[in-house]
C-alpha positions in Angstrom: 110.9 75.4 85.2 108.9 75.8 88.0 111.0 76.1 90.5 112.9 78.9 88.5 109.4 80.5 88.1 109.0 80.5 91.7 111.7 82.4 92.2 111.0 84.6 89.0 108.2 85.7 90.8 109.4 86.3 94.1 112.5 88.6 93.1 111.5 90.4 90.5 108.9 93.5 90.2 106.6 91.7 87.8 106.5 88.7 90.0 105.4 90.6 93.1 102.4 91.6 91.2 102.0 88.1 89.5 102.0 86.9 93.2 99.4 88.3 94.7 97.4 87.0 91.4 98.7 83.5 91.3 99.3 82.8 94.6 102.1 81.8 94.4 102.6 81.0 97.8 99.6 79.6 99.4 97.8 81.6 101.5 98.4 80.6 105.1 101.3 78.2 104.4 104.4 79.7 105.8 106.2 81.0 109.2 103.0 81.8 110.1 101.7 78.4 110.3 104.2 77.2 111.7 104.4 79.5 114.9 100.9 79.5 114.8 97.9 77.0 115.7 95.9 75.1 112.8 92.4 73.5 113.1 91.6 71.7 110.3 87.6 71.4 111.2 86.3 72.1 107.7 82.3 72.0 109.6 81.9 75.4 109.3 82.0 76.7 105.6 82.4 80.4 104.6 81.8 79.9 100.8 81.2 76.9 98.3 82.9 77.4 94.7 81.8 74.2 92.7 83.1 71.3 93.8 85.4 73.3 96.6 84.8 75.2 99.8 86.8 77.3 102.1 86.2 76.9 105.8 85.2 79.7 108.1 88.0 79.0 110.1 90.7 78.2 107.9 89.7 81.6 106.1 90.4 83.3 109.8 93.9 81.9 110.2 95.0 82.7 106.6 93.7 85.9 107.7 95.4 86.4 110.5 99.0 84.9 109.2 98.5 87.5 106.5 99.3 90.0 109.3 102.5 89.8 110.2 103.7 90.1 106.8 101.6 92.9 106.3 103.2 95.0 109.4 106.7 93.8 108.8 106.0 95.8 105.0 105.0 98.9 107.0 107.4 98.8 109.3 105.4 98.0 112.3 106.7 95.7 114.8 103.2 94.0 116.0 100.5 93.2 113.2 98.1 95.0 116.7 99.2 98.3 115.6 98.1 97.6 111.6 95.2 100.3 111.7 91.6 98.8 111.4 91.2 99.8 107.8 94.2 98.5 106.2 93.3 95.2 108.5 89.8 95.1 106.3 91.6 96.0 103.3 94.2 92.4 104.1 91.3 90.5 105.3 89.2 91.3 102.0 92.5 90.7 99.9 93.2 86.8 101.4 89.4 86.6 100.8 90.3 87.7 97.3 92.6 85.3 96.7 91.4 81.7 98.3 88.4 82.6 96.1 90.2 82.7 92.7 92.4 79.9 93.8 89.4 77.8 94.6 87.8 78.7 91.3 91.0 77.4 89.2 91.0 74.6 91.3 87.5 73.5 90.8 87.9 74.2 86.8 90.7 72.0 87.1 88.4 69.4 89.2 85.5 69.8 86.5 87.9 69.2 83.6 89.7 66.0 85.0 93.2 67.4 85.9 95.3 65.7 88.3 98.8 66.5 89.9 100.8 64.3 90.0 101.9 62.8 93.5 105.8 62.5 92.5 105.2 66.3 91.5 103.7 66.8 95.6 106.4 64.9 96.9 109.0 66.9 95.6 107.7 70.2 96.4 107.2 69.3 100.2 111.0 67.7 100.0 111.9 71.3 98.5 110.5 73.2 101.5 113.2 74.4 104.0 111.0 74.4 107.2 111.1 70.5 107.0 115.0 70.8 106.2 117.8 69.6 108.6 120.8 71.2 110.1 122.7 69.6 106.7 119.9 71.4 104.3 118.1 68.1 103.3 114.8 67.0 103.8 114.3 65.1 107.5 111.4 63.2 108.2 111.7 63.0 112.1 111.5 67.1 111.4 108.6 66.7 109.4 106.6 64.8 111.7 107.5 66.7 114.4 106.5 70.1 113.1 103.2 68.8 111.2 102.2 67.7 115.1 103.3 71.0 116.4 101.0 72.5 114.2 98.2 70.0 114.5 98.2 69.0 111.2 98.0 65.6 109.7 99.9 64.2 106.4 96.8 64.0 104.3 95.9 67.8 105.1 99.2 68.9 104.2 99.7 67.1 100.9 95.9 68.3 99.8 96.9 71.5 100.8 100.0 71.0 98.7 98.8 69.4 95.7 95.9 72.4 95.4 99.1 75.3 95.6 100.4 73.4 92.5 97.0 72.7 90.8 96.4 76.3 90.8 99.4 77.5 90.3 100.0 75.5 87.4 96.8 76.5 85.9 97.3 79.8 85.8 101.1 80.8 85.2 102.6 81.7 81.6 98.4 82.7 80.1 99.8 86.0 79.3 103.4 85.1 77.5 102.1 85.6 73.6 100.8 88.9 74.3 103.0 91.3 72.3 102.9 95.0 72.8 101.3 97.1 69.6 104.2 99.0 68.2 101.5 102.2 67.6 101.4 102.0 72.1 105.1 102.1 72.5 105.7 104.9 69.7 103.1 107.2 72.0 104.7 106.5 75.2 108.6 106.8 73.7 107.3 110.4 71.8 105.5 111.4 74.8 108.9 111.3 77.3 111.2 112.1 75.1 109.7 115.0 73.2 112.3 117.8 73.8 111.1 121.3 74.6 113.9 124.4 73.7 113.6 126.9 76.1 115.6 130.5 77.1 115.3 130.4 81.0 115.7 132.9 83.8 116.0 132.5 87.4 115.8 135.3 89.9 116.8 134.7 93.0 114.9 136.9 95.2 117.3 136.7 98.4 120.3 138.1 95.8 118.1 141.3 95.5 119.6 144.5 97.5 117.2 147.1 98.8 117.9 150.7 98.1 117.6 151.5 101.8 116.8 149.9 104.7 113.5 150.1 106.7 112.2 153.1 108.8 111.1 152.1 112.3 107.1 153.0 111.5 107.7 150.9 108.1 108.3 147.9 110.5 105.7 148.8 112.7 102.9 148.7 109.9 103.8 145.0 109.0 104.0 144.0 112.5 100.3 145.4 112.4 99.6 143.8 109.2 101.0 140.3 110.3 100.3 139.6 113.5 99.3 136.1 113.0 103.6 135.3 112.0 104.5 136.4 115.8 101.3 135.0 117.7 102.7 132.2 120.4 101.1 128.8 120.5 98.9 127.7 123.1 100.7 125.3 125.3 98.5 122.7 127.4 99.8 120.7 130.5 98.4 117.3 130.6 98.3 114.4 132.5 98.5 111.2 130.3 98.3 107.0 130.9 98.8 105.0 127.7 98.1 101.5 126.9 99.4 99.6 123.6 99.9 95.7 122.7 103.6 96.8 122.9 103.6 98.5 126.7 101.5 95.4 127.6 104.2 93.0 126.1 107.0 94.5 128.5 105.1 93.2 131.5 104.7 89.6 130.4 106.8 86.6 131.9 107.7 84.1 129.4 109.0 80.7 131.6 112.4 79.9 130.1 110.7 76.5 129.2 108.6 77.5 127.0 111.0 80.0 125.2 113.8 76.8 125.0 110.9 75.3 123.4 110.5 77.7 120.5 114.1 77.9 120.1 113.9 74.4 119.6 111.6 74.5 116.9 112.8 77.3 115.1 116.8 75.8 115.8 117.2 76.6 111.7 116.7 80.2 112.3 119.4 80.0 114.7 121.5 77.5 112.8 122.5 78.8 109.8 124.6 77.6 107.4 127.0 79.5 105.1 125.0 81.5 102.8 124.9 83.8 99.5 123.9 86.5 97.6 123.9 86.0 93.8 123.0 87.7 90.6 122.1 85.3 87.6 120.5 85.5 84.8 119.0 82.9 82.5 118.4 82.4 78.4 117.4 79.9 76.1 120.2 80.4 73.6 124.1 79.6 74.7 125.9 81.8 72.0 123.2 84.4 73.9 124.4 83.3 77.4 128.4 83.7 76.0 127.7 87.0 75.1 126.3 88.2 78.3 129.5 86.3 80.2 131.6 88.1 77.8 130.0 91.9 78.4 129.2 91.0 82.2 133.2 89.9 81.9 133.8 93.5 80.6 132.7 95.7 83.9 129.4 96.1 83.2 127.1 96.5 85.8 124.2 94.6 87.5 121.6 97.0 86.2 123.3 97.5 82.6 123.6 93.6 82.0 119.9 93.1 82.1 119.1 95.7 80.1 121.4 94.5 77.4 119.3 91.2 76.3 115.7 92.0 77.4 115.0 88.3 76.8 116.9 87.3 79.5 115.4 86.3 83.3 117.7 88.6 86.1 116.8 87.1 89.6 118.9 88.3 92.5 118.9 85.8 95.5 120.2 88.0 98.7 121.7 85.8 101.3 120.4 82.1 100.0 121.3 78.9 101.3 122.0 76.1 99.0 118.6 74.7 99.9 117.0 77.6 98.9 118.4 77.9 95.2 115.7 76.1 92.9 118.5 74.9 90.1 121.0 72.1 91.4 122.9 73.2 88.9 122.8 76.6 90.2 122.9 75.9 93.3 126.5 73.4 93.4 128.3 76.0 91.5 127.2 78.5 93.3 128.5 77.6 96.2 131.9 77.0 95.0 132.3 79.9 93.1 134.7 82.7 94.3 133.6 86.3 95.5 133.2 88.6 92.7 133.9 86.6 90.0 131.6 86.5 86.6 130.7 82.4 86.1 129.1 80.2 83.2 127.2 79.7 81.1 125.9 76.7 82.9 123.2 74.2 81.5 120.1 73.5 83.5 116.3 72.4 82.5 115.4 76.5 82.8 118.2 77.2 80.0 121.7 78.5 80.1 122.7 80.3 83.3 125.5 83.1 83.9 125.7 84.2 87.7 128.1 86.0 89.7 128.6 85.6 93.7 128.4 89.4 95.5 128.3 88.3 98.9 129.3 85.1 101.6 128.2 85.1 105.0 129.7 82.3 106.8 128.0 79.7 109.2 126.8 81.0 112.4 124.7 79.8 115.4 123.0 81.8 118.0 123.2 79.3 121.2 119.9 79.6 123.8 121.4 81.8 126.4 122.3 84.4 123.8 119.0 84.0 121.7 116.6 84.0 125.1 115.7 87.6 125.2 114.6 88.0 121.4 112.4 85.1 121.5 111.1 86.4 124.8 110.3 89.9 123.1 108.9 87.8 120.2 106.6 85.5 122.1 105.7 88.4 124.2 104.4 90.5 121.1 102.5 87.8 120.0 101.1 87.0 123.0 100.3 90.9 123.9 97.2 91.5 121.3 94.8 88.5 123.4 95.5 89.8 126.9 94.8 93.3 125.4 91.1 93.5 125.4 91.3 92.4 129.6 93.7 95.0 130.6 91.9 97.8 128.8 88.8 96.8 131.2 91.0 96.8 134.2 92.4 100.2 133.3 89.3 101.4 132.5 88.3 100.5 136.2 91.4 101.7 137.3 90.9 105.1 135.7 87.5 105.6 137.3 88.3 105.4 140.5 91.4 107.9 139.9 90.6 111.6 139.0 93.8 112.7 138.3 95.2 109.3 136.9 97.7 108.8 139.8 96.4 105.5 141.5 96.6 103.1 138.1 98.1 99.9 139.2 101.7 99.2 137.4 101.1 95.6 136.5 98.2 96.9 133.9 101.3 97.3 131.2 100.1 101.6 131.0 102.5 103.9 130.5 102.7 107.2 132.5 103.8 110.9 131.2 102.9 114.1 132.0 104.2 117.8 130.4 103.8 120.6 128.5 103.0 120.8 124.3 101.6 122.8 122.0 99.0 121.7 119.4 101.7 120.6 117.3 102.9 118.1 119.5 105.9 120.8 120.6 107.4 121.4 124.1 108.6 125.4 124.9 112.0 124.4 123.5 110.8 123.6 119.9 111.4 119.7 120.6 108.9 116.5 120.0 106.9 116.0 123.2 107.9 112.5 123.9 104.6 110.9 123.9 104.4 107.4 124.4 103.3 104.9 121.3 103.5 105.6 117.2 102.9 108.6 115.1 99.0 107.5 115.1 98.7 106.9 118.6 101.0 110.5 119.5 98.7 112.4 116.9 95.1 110.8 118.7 96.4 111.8 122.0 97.4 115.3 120.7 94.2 115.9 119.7 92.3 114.6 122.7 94.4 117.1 124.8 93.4 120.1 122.9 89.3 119.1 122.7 89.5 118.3 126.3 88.4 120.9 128.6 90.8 122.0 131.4 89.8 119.9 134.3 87.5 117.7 133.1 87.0 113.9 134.4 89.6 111.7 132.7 87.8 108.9 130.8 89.2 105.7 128.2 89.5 106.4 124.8 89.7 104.0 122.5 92.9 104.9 119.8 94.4 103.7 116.7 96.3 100.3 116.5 94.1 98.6 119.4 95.7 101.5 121.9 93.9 103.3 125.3 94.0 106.1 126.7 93.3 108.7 129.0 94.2 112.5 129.4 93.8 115.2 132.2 94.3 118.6 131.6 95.3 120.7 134.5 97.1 123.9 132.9 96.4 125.9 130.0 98.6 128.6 128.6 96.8 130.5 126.1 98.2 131.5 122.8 99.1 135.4 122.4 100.6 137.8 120.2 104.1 138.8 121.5 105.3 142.4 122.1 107.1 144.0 119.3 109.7 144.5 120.7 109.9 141.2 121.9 109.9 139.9 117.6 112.0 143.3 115.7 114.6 141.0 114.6 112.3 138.5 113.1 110.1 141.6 112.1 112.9 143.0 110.2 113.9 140.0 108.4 109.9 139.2 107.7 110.0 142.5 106.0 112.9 142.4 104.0 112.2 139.0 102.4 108.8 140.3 101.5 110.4 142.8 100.2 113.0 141.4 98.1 109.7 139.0 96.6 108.0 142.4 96.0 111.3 143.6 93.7 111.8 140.0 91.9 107.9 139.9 91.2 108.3 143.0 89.5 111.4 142.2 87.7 110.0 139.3 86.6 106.3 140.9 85.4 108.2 143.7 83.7 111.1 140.9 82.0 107.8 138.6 80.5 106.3 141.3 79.5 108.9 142.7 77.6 109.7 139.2 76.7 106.2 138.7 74.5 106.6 142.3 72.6 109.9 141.9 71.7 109.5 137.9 70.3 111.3 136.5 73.2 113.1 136.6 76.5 116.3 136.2 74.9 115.4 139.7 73.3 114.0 141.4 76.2 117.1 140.9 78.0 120.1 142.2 75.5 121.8 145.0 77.2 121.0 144.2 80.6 122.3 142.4 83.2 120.3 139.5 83.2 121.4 138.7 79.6 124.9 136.6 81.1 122.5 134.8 83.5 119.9 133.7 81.1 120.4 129.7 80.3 119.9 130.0 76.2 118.5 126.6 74.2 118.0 124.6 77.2 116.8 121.3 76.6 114.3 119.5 78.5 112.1 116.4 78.5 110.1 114.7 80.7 112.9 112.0 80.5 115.9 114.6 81.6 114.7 117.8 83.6 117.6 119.8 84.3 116.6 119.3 87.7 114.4 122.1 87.1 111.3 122.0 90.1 108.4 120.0 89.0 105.8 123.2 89.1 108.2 125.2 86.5 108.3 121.9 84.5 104.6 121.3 84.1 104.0 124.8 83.0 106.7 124.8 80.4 105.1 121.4 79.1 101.6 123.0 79.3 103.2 126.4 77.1 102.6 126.7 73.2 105.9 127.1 71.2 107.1 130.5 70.8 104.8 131.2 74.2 106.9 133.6 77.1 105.8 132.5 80.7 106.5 133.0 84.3 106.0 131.1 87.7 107.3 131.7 91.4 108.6 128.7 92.8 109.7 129.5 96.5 111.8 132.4 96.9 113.1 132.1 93.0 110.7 133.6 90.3 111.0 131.8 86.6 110.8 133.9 83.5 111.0 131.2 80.1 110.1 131.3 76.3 109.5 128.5 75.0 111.3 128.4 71.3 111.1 124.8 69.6 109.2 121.3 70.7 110.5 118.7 68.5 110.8 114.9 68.6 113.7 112.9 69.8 115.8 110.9 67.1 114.8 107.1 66.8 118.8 106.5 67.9 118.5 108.3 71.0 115.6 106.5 71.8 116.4 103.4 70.9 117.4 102.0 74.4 114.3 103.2 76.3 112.1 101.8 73.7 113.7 98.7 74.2 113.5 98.7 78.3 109.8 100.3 77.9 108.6 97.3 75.9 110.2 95.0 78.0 108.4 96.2 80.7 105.1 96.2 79.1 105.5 93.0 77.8 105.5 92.0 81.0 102.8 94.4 82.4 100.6 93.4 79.7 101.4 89.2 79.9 100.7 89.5 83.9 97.2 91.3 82.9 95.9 88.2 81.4 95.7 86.0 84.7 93.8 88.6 86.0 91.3 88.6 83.0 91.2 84.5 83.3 90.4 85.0 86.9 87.6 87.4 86.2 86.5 84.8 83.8 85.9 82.2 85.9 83.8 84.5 88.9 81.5 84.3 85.9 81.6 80.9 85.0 82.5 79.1 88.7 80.3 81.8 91.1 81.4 81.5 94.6 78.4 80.7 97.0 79.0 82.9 99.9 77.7 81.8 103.7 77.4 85.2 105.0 76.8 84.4 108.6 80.0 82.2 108.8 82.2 84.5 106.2 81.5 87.4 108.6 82.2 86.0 111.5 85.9 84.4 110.0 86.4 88.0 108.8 85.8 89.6 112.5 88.1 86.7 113.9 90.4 87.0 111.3 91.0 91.1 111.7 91.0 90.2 116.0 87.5 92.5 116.1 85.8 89.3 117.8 
């Protein structure tokens, strides 16, 4: 059961957010580690929660393994470029939870529970990084990597053994909570209630003007709207640019120490044949035959769970054998064909049906071909420490050089120089390529225009850890262009304001017409908007129409029997509403069923989170705020 609750948790939406309650994972156990450094001096401590403690350091390298998770979820490629703030926000979260994990633990201390060591054993037998080239457990690999790490035996299975303590403690408090039938009956009446409407839509660009403009009526609105034919201001600047990235190109990595990580990472590069499966699990097996039997029958992924909202759907995407909790599972798994519905099978989690989508056979990645990854790797994570030394250099650099063209090349700075407008635009409407992210592009953008022309280049300090420094020698100011320079774009400026005029007042005069006659569907007999009008169209918050989302609100926020209008774009909106009434209980029937299934879950994950709050109260955390300060500083890299 647990092991199927792991991956419960891990694969599926609820479990995410049960994770980062429950911990699933312990904090600072993972790739992390393992790349990574460990000191196990426990002299320093950051808090005291009873009988427990968490060490100033050890709270600084959970913080800082924490990171590269956290920029591989934004997309970043170097946890330097995670922006100050959202590294606080991480640091405070690990903070977070050690602290509720230490407060289970200590209940658990205070109230005599043990884990059992056969219970230890197998979960450190279960964990891949100690796995051999054949997928089982190797104790040659085990002591090897535990050295590596600097970590001793006894840390690791106390480290262990409190994962599963609190783990333990806290999964399946919320699974009697039921959700109140009066709750669902809002929420199902609320996004299904259907609202009759008559609808218009005039399309302002379809409108045709009875005559063209005069020469003097273009004029005027050139006069009038000067600001729509202004140029931009375009500055030439001068720029140098140092990241954690630019610094990582210039590093040499010897090819020693890259076979070396190879080496210890060989089961990244090994892999053996793996797959991506759909299963489900139930209790019952006439339950489990009946999903086979419908799954059997072309239904979809996505319909089959929603058909038996009992049942546990956990997709595994590209899983070795190893990494498949159930043996059961796992041995027919892998012998299954491609495709092919397969079960029920028995197992201590229930009865399982699964179903094979994808097989990726065995590959490895030899040295030579895997040497210039690693190198990029290593590089990266080396790149953030030797930051802070060459922004000093450069900063030297850049004070001896007033127009930022004697920086040394070996600093890792990157050069560019050009013309932009505020917008970060060059003359021919493309992206000024700037060097660094969106932050760093939109920081240097900004220096450039609140720079005066001329002025000393000095280092500034930019987002994610980046330098730089920006001399402007050219401005071009901004100016409003000749007339005749803009007619055509004056002319079509005008007519489109025009045609808005005609369908504003076509509109005005249809609504109005609309609430003295009882209706649109009245105001419009006899004219040519009566074949255009949509008549009875039905819409809930549910199913739209694809209507746009500022039409929908007001039609929601209109009283029956109500005529209203909106402008959405170039498009005006003339509606009555006619009926609101309630959706039948069959119609409904299948999102009430998938709506309480998910608040069933929403409301059972709510209760750890209670039960955590309830111990802060009971087991108060003793904070050392000299030492907890400084492991959050070290953590974050603002040492």
């Amino acid at each position: 059961m647990i092991s199927t609750l792991r991956h419960f948790v891990v694969d599926s939406w609820l479990g995410r957010i049960i994770a980062l309650l429950i911990f699933l994972a312990f904090v600072g156990w993972g790739v992390g580690d393992v790349i990574g450094s460990y000191n196990g001096s426990q002299i320093d401590t950051a808090a005291k929660i009873g009988s427990r403690q968490i060490g100033g350091q050890e709270l600084a390298q959970a913080i800082r393994n924490e990171m590269p998770r956290v920029a591989q979820q934004m997309g970043l490629s170097d946890p330097s470029q995670i922006p100050p703030d959202v590294k606080q926000q991480v640091a405070q979260g690990v903070l977070q939870r050690m602290l509720a994990q230490n407060e289970a633990l200590a209940l658990a201390d205070r109230n005599g529970m043990k884990v059992p060591d056969a219970l230890v054993r197998n979960e450190i037998f279960g964990m891949s990084v100690f796995h051999g080239t054949n997928g089982q457990f190797d104790r040659a690999l085990f002591d090897r990597k535990l050295a590596q790490i600097h970590m001793t035996e006894r840390d690791l299975l106390a480290r262990v053994r409190d994962d599963i303590g609190a783990r333990n403690l806290i999964e399946g408090l919320g699974n009697g909570m039921i959700v109140p039938a009066s709750m669902l009956d809002q929420l199902v009446a609320y996004n299904t209630r259907e609202h009759h409407i008559d609808l218009l839509r005039i399309d302002s660009g379809a409108l045709s003007l009875p005559a063209g403009p005069e020469e003097a009526q273009l004029r005027r609105f050139y006069d009038n709207h000067t600001a729509l034919y202004r140029s931009s201001e375009y500055r030439h600047a001068k720029i140098i640019v140092l990241t954690a990235e630019s610094v990582a190109h210039t590093l040499t990595i010897p090819d020693a120490d890259l076979k070396r990580f190879y080496d210890f990472e060989l089961q990244k590069y090994d892999v053996p044949e793996t797959r991506s499966l759909e299963v489900l699990t139930v209790q019952d097996r006439k339950a489990a035959y009946d999903l086979l039997s419908a799954w059997k029958g072309q239904e979809g992924w996505e319909a089959i769970q929603k058909r038996d909202p009992s049942a546990a759907a956990v997709a595994f995407p590209n899983a070795r054998e190893a990494d498949i909790p159930s043996p059961e599972l796992a041995k027919a798994a892998f012998a299954a064909p491609l495709n092919a519905v397969q079960g029920p099978i028995e197992s201590p989690s229930g009865w399982i049906v699964f179903r094979v989508t994808s097989v990726t056979p065995p590959h490895k990645t030899d040295f030579d071909h895997a040497k210039d990854a690693i190198r990029d790797e290593v590089a990266r994570a080396q790149a953030p420490q030797i930051l802070g030394t060459r922004v000093t250099s450069l900063q030297d650099a850049i004070a001896g050089s007033a127009d930022l063209e004697q920086i040394p090349t070996n600093l890792g700075a990157t050069p560019a120089q050009g013309s932009l407008d505020a917008q970060g635009l060059t003359k021919d409407g493309e992206l000024a390529p700037l060097p660094g992210s969106e932050a760093v592009r939109k920081a240097i953008i900004a220096r450039i225009f609140s720079q005066k022309k001329g002025e000393k280049p000095s280092l500034v300090n930019g987002p994610e850890n980046s330098a730089f420094a920006v001399l402007v020698d050219e401005i071009e100011p901004g100016h409003v262009k000749p007339y005749e320079a803009v007619r055509e774009q004056v002319g079509h400026d005008w007519l489109k304001a025009q045609q808005l005029h005609l369908a504003d007042e076509r509109a005005t005069t249809l609504m109005l017409a609309a609430r003295k006659s009882g209706g649109l569907s009245q105001a419009v007999v006899g004219t040519s908007d009566a074949a255009a009008m949509q008549k009875d169209l039905v819409i809930s918050r549910m199913q739209n129409a694809g209507l746009p989302s500022a039409l929908l609100a007001q039609i929601f926020a209109t009283s029956k029997g109500q005529t209203g209008m909106i402008a959405v774009g170039d498009a005006l909106y003339v509606f009555t509403l006619n009926d609101v009434v309630s959706a039948s209980s069959e119609s409904t029937k299948a999102l009430r069923e998938s709506l309480r299934s998910q608040l069933q879950e929403t409301l059972r994950a709510d209760v750890p989170v209670v039960f955590v709050h309830a111990l802060e109260s009971q087991i108060k955390p003793v904070p050392n705020m000299a030492v907890l300060q400084q492991a959050l500083k070290s953590g974050t890299g603002q040492e």
